[in-house]
Every structure is written in structure tokens, then in C-alpha cells.
TORROGU-474827 format. One line per 5 residues: their letters; for each residue x, y, z of N, C-alpha, C. Coordinates in nm, 4 decimals, always signed. Each point is the difference from the previous one (the first is absolute). Example, Ala and Ser with C-alpha at 12.3 -4.5 7.8 and 13.67 -1.06 7.14 Angstrom:
! residues 2
AS) +1.3190,-0.5690,+0.7800,-0.0890,+0.1190,+0.0000,+0.0900,+0.1200,+0.0000 ~ -0.0350,+0.1050,-0.0720,+0.0820,+0.1190,+0.0060,-0.0770,+0.1090,+0.0730
This chain:
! residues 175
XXXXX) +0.8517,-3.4413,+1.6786,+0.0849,+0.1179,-0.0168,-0.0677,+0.1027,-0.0917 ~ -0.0589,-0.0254,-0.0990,-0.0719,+0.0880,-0.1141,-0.0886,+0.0495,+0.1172 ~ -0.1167,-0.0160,+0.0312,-0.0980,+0.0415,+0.1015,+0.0733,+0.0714,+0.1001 ~ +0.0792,+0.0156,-0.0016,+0.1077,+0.1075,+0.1512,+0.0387,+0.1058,-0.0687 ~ +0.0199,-0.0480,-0.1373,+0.0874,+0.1107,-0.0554,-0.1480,+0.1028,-0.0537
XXXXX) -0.0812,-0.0845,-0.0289,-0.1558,+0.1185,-0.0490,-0.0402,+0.0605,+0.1294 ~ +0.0249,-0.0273,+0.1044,-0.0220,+0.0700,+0.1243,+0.0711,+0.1440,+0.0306 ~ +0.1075,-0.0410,-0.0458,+0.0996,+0.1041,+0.0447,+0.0485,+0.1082,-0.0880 ~ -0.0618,+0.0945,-0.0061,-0.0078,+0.1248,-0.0863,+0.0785,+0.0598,+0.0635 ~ +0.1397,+0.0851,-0.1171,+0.1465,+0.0456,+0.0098,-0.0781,+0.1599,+0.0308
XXXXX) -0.0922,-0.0013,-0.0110,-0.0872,+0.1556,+0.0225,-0.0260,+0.0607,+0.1159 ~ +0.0140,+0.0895,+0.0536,-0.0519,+0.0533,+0.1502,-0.1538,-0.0111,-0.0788 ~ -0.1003,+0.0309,+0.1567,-0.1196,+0.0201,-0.0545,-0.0304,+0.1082,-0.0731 ~ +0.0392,+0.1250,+0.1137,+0.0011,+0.1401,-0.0290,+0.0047,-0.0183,-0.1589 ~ +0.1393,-0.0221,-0.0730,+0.0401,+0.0187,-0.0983,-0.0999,-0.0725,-0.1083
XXXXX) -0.0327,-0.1270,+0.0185,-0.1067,-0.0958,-0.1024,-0.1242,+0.1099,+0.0187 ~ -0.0656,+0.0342,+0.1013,-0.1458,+0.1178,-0.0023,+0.0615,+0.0980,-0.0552 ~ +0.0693,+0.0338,-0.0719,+0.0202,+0.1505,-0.0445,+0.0464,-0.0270,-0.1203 ~ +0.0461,-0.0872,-0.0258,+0.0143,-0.0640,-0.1654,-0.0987,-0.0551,-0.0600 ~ -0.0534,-0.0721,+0.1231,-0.2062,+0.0169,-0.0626,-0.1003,+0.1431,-0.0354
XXXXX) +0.0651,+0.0559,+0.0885,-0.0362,+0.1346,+0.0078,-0.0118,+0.0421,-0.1520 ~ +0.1287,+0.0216,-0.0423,+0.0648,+0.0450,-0.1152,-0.0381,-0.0889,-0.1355 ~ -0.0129,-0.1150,+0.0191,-0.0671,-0.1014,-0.1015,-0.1581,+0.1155,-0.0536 ~ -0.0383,-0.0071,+0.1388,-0.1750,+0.0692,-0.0381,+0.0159,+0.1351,-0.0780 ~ +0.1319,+0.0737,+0.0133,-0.0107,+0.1054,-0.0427,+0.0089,-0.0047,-0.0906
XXXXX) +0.0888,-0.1036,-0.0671,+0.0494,-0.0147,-0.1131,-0.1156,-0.0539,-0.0765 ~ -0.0935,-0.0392,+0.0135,-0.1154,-0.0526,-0.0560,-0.0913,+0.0707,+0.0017 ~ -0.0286,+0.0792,+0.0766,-0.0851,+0.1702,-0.0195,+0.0534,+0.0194,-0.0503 ~ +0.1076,+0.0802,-0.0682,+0.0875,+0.0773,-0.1135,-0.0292,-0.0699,-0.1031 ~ -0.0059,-0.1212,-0.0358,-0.0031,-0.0345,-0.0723,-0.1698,-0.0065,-0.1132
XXXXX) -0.0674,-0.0106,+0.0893,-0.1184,-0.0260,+0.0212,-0.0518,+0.2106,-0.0780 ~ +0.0528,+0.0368,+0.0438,-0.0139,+0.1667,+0.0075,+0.0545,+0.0236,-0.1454 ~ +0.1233,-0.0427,-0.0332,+0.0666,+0.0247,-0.1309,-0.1012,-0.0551,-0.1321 ~ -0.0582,-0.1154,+0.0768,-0.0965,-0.0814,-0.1119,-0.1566,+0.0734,-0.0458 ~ -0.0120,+0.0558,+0.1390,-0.1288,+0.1219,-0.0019,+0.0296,+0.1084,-0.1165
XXXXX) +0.1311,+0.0420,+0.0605,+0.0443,+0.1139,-0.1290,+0.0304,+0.0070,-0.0876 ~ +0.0421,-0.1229,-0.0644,-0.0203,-0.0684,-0.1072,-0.1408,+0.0378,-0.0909 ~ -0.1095,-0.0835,+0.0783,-0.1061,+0.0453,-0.0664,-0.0698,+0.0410,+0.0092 ~ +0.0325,+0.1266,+0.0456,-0.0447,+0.1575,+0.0089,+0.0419,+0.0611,-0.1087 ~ +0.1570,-0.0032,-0.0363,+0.0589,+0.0617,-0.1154,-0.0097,-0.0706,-0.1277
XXXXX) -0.0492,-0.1726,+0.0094,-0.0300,-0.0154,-0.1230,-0.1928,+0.0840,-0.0372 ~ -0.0651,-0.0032,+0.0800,-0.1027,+0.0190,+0.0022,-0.0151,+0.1530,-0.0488 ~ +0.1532,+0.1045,+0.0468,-0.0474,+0.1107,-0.0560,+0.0780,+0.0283,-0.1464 ~ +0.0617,-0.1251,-0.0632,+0.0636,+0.0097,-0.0969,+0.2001,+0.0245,-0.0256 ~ +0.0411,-0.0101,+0.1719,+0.0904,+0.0209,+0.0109,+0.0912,-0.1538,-0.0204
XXXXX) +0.0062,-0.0226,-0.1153,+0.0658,-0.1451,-0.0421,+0.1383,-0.0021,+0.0903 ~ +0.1111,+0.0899,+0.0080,+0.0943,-0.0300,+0.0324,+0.0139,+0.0274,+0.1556 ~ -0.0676,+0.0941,+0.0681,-0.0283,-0.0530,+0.1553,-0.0085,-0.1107,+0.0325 ~ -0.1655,-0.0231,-0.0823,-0.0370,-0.1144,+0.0259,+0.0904,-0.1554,-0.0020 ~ +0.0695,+0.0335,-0.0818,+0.1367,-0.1646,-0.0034,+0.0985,+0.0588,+0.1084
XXXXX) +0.0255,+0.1365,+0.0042,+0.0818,-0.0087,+0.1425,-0.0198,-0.0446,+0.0790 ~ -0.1331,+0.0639,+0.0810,-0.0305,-0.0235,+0.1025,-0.0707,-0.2124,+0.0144 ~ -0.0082,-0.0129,-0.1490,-0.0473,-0.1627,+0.0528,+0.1639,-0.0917,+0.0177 ~ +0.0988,+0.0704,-0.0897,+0.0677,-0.0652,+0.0816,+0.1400,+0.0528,+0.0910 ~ -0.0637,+0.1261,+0.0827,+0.0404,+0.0019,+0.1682,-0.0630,-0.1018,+0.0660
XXXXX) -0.1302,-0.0294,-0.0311,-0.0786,-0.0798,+0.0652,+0.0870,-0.1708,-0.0032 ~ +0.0238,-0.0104,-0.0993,+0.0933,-0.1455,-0.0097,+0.0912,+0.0480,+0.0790 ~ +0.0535,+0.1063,-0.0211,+0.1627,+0.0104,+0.0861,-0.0854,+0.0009,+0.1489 ~ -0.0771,+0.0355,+0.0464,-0.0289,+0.0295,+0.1572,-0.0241,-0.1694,+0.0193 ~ -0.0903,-0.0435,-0.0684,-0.0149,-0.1513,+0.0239,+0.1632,-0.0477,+0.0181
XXXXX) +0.0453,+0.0151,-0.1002,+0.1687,-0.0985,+0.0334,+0.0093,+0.0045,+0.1348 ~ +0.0067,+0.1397,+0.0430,+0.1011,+0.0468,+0.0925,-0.0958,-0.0472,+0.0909 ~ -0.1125,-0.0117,+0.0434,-0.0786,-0.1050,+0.0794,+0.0465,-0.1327,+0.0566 ~ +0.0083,-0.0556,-0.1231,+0.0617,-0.1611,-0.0048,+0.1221,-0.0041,-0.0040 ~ +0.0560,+0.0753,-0.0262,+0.1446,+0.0438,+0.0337,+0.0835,-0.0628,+0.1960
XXXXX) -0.1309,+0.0997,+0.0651,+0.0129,+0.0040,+0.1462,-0.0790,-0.0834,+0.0564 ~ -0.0884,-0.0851,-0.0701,-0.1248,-0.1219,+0.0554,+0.0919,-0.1344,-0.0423 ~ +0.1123,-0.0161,-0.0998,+0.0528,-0.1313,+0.0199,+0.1229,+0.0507,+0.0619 ~ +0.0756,+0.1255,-0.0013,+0.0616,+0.0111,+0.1431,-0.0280,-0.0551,+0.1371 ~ -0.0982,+0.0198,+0.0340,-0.0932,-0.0419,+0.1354,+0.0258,-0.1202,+0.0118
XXXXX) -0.0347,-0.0624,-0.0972,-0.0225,-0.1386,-0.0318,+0.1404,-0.0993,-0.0591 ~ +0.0993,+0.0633,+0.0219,+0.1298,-0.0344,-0.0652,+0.1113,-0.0179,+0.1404 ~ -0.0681,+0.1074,+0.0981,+0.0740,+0.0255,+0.1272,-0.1051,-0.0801,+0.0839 ~ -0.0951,-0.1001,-0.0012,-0.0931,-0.1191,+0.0754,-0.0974,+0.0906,+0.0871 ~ -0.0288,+0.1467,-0.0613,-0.0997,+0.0631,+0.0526,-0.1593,-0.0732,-0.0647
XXXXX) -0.0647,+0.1233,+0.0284,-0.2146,-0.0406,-0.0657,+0.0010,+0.0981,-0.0370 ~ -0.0064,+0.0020,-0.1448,-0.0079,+0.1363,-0.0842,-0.1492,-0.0371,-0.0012 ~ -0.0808,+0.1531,-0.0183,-0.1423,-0.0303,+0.0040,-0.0264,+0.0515,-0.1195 ~ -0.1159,-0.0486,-0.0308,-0.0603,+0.0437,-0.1460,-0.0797,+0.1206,+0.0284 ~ +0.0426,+0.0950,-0.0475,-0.0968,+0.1188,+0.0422,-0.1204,+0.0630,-0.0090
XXXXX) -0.1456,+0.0466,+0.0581,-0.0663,+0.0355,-0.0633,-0.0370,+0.1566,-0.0788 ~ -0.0273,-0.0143,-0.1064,+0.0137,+0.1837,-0.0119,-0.1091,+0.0453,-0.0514 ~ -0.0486,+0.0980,+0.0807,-0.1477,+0.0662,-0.0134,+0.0751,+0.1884,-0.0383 ~ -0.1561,+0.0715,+0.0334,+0.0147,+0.1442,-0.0182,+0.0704,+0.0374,-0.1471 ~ +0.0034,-0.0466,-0.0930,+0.0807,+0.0340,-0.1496,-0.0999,+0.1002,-0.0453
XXXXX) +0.0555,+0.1451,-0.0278,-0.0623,+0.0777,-0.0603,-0.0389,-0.0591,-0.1514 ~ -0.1093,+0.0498,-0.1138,-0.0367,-0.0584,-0.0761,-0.0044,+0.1408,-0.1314 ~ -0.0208,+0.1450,+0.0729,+0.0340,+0.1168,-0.0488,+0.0544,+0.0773,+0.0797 ~ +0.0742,+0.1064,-0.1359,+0.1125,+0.0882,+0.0223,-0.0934,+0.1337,-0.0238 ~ +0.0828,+0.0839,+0.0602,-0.0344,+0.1796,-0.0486,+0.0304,+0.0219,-0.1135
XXXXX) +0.1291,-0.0216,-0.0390,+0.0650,+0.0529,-0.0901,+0.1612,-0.1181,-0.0378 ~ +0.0050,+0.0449,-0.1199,+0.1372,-0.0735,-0.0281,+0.1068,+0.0536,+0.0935 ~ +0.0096,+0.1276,+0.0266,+0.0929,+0.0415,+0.0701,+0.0287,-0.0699,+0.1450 ~ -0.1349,+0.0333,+0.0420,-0.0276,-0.0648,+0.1078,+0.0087,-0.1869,+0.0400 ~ -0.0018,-0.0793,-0.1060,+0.0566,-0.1146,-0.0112,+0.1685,-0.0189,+0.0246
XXXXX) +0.0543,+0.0608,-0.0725,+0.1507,+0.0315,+0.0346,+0.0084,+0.0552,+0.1123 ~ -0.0571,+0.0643,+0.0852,+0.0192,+0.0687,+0.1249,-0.0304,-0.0807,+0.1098 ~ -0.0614,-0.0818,-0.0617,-0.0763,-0.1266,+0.1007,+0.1190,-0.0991,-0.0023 ~ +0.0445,-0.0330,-0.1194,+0.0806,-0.1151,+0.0267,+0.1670,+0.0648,+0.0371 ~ -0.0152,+0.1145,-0.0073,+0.1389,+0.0729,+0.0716,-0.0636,-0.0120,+0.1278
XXXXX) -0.0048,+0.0164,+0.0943,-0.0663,-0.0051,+0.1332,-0.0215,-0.1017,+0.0076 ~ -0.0284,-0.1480,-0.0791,+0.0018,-0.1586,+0.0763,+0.1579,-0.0462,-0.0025 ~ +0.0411,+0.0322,-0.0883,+0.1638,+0.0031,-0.0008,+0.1147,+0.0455,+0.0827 ~ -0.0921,+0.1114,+0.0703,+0.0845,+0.0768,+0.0836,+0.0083,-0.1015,+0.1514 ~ -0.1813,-0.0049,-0.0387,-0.0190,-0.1634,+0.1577,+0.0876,-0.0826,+0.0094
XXXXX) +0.0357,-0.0335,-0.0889,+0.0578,-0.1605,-0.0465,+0.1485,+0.0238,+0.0506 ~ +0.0660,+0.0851,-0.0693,+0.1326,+0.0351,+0.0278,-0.0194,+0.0318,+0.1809 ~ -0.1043,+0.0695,+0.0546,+0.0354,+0.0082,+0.1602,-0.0537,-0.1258,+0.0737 ~ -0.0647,-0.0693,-0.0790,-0.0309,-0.1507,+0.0781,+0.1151,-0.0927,-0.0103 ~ +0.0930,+0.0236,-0.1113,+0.1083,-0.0958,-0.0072,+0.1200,+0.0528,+0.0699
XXXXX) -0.0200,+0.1819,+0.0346,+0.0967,-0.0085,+0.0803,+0.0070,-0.0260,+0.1263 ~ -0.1301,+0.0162,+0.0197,-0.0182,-0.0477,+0.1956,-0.0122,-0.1311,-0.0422 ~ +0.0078,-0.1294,-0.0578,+0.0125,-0.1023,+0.0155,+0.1367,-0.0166,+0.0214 ~ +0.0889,+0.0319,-0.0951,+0.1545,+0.0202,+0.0048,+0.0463,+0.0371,+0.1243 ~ -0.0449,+0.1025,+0.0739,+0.0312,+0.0624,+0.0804,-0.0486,-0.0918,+0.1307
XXXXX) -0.1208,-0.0677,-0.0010,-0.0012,-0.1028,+0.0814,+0.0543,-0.1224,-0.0146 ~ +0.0688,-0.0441,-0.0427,+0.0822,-0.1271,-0.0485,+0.1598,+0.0417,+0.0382 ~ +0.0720,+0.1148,-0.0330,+0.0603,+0.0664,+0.0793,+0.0512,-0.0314,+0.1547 ~ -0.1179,+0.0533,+0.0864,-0.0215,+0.0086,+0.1066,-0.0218,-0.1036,+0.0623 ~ -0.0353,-0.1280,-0.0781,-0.0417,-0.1385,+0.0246,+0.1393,-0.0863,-0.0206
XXXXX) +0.0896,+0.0684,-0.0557,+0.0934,-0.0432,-0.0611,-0.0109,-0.1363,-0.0737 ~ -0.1066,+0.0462,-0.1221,-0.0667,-0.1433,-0.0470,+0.1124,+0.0802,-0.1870 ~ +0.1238,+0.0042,-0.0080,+0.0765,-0.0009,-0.1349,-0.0463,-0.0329,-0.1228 ~ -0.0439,-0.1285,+0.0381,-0.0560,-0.1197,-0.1152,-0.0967,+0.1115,-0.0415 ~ -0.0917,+0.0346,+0.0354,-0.1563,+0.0146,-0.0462,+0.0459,+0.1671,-0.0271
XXXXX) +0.0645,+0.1152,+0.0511,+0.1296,+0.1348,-0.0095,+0.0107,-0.0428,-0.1471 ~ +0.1117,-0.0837,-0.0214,+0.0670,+0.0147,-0.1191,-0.0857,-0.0738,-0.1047 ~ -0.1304,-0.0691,+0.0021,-0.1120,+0.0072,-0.0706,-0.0701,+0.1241,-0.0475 ~ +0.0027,+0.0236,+0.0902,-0.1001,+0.1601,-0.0302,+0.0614,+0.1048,-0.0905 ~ +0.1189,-0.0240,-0.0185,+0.1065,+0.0792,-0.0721,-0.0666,+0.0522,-0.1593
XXXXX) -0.0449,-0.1088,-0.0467,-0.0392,-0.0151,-0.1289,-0.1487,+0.1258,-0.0131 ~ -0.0519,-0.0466,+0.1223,-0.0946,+0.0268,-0.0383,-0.0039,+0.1457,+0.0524 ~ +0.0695,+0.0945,+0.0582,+0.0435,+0.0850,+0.0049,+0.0968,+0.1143,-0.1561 ~ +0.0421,-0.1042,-0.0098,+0.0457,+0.1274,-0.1327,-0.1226,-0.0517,-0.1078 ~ -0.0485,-0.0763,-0.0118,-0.1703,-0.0065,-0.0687,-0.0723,+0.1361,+0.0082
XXXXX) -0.0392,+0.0163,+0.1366,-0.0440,+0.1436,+0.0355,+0.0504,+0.0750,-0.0551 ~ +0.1392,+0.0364,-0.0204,+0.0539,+0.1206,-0.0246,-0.0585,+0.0455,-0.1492 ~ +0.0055,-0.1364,-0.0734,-0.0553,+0.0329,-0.1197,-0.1039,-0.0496,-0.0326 ~ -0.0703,-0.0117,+0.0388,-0.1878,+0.0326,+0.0150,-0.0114,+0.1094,+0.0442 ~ +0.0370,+0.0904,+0.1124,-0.0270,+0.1153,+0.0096,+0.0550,+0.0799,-0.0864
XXXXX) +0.0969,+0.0225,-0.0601,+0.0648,+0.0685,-0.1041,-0.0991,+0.0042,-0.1645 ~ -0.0452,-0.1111,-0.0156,-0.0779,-0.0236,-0.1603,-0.1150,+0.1065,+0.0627 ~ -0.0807,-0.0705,+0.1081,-0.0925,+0.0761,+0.0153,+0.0108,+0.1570,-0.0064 ~ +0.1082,+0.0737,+0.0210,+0.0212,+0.1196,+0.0481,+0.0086,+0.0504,-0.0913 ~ +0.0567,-0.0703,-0.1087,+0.0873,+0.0402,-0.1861,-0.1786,-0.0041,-0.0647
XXXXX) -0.0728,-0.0745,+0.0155,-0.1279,+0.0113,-0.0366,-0.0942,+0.1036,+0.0147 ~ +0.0064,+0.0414,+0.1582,-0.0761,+0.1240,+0.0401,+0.0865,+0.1486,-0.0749 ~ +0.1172,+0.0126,-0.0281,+0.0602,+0.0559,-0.0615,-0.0577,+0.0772,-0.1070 ~ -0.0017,-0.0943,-0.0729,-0.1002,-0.0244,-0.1619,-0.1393,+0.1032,+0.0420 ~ -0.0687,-0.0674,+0.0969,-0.0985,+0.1412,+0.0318,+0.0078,+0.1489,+0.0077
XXXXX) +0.1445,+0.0241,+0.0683,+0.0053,+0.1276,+0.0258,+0.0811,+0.0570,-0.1381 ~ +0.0500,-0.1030,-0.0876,+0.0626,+0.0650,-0.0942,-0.1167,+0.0413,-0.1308 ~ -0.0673,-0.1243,+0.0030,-0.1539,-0.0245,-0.1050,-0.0676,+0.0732,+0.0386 ~ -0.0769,-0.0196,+0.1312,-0.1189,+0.0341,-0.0029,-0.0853,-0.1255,-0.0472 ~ -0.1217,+0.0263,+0.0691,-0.1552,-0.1156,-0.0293,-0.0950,+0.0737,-0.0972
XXXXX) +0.0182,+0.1770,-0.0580,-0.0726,+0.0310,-0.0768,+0.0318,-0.0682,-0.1420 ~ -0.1307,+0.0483,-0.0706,-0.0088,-0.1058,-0.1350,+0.0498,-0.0826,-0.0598 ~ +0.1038,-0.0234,-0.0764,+0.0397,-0.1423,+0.0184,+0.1143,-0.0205,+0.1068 ~ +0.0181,+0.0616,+0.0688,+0.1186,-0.0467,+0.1065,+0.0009,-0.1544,+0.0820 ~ -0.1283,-0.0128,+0.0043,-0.0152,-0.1378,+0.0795,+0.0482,-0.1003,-0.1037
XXXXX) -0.0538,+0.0128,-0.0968,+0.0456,-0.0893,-0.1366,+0.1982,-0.0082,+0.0121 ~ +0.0327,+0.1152,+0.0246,+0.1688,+0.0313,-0.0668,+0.0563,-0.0652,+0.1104 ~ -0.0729,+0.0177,+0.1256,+0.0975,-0.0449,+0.1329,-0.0213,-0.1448,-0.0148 ~ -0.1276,-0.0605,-0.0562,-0.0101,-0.1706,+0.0020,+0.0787,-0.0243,-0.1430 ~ +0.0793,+0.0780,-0.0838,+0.0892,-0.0436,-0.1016,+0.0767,+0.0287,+0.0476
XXXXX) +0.0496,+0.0612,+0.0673,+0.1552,+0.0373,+0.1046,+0.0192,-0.0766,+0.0897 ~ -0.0858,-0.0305,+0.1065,+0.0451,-0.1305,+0.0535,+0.0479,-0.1396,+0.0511 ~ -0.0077,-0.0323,-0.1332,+0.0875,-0.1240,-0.1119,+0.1389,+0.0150,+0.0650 ~ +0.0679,+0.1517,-0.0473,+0.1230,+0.0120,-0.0050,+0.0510,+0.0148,+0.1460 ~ -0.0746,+0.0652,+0.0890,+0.0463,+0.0431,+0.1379,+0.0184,-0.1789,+0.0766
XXXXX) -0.1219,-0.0752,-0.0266,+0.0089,-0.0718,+0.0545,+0.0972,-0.1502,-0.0166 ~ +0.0558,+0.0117,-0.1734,+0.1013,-0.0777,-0.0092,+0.1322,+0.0693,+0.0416 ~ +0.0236,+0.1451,-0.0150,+0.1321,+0.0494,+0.1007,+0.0046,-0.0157,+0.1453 ~ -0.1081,-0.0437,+0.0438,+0.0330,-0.0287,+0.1386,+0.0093,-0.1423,+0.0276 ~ -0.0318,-0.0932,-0.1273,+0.0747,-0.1459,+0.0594,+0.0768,-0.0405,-0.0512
């Protein structure tokens, strides 16, 4: 009976490949947050730099989050591989602009997953995704309250300094 029951995954396929899907993304993001990490420690930006290392933990969670999902519903969560990680940035600004735009991915990859589960009428794995949907809302929001800080600062002379002492605060009001 155990051996029947490891056979039989409560998962459509469709749905297990696209939660793999989403595993990988979640591990590029993560992988990306850790890059920018130390980029901004490297240019002296201490408090980026702990942000962004731990989005990088939060992107990992939310990885394993949906890989023992897989694996909870008698799917094959796969271990992902992740290449292409940028290693430099343009600009600080441009780091925040980068990870506003992987955020923006994330939120439309989880909604066409949603939106295919939906249509699959797969509920279970719908009212999973829930979570990780208002997640987005506020990941995209910190990020946005951050780029903010630019247009209010500025990157001339010490501005880069004031926005990496300001970002402490933006980023604990948004959790």
C-alpha cells in the first residue's frame, strides 16, 4: 500500500511542471538577491547589502516553500539548476530597478500559475498560492518605497550613503 500511495501524485502534471517551473525561479531570485548583496557590500552599501542578502533567504524560503509542496502532494519536486547570475551592477539605482522588475516576474508567474490551477480546477494548489500572492504585493511595494528614496535623495554626493541609511526604515515598514 505505501508503494501505491508514492505512485500516485494528488498533482496534475501540467500543475507539478510549473511549480517546478516556479521552484527555479525562485532560486534565480534568490541567487540574484545574493549577487546584490555583494555588489553593495563591495561598494560600501552596508544596509542594501543585509537587505538584499536577506531577500535572498526570503526567495530561498519561498523556493522550498513550493518544492516540499510538490513533495507533500506525492509530486518530484526537482532540485534546480541556476546559472546566468549577474555578478555587477550599473548603479545602485539600477540594482533596485533590477530587483523591481524580478518582482514584477514573480508576481505574473504566480499569477498564471493561479490562473492555471483555476482552469484545472486543481483548489488545493489555488488556495496555496494565496500566500504567496499577497507576498508579492509587498515585495513589490518595499521595492517601490526604496526607489522613492532616489527620486527624493538623489545619488549625488552623499545621497547614496543617505538612501543606504534610509533604507533600514522603508524596508521594516513594509514587513
Amino acid at each position: 500500500m505505501k508503494d501505491l500511495l508514492k505512485l500516485k501524485s494528488s498533482l496534475l502534471e501540467e500543475i507539478e511542471n510549473i511549480l517546478n517551473a516556479q521552484v527555479k525561479i525562485e532560486a534565480h531570485a534568490s541567487a540574484v538577491y545574493l549577487a546584490m548583496s555583494a555588489w553593495c557590500d563591495d561598494q560600501g552599501l552596508d544596509n542594501a547589502s543585509k537587505f538584499f542578502s536577506n531577500q535572498s533567504d526570503e526567495e530561498r524560503a519561498h523556493m522550498l516553500k513550493i518544492f516540499n509542496y510538490i513533495s507533500a502532494r506525492g509530486g518530484k519536486p526537482i532540485s534546480p539548476e541556476v546559472t546566468n547570475i549577474p555578478q555587477d551592477f550599473e548603479s545602485f539605482r539600477g540594482v533596485f530597478e533590477q530587483a523591481l522588475e524580478q518582482e514584477m516576474f514573480v508576481t505574473e508567474q504566480i499569477n498564471e500559475i493561479a490562473d492555471r490551477c483555476a482552469k484545472a480546477k486543481d483548489y488545493v494548489t489555488f488556495n496555496f498560492l494565496q500566500w504567496f500572492l499577497a507576498e508579492q504585493v509587498e515585495e513589490e511595494y518595499v521595492v517601490r518605497r526604496i526607489l522613492e528614496l532616489f527620486d527624493v535623495i538623489g545619488e549625488e554626493g552623499t545621497g547614496r550613503w543617505e538612501i543606504d541609511r534610509h533604507l533600514v526604515k522603508v524596508a521594516f515598514d513594509g514587513e
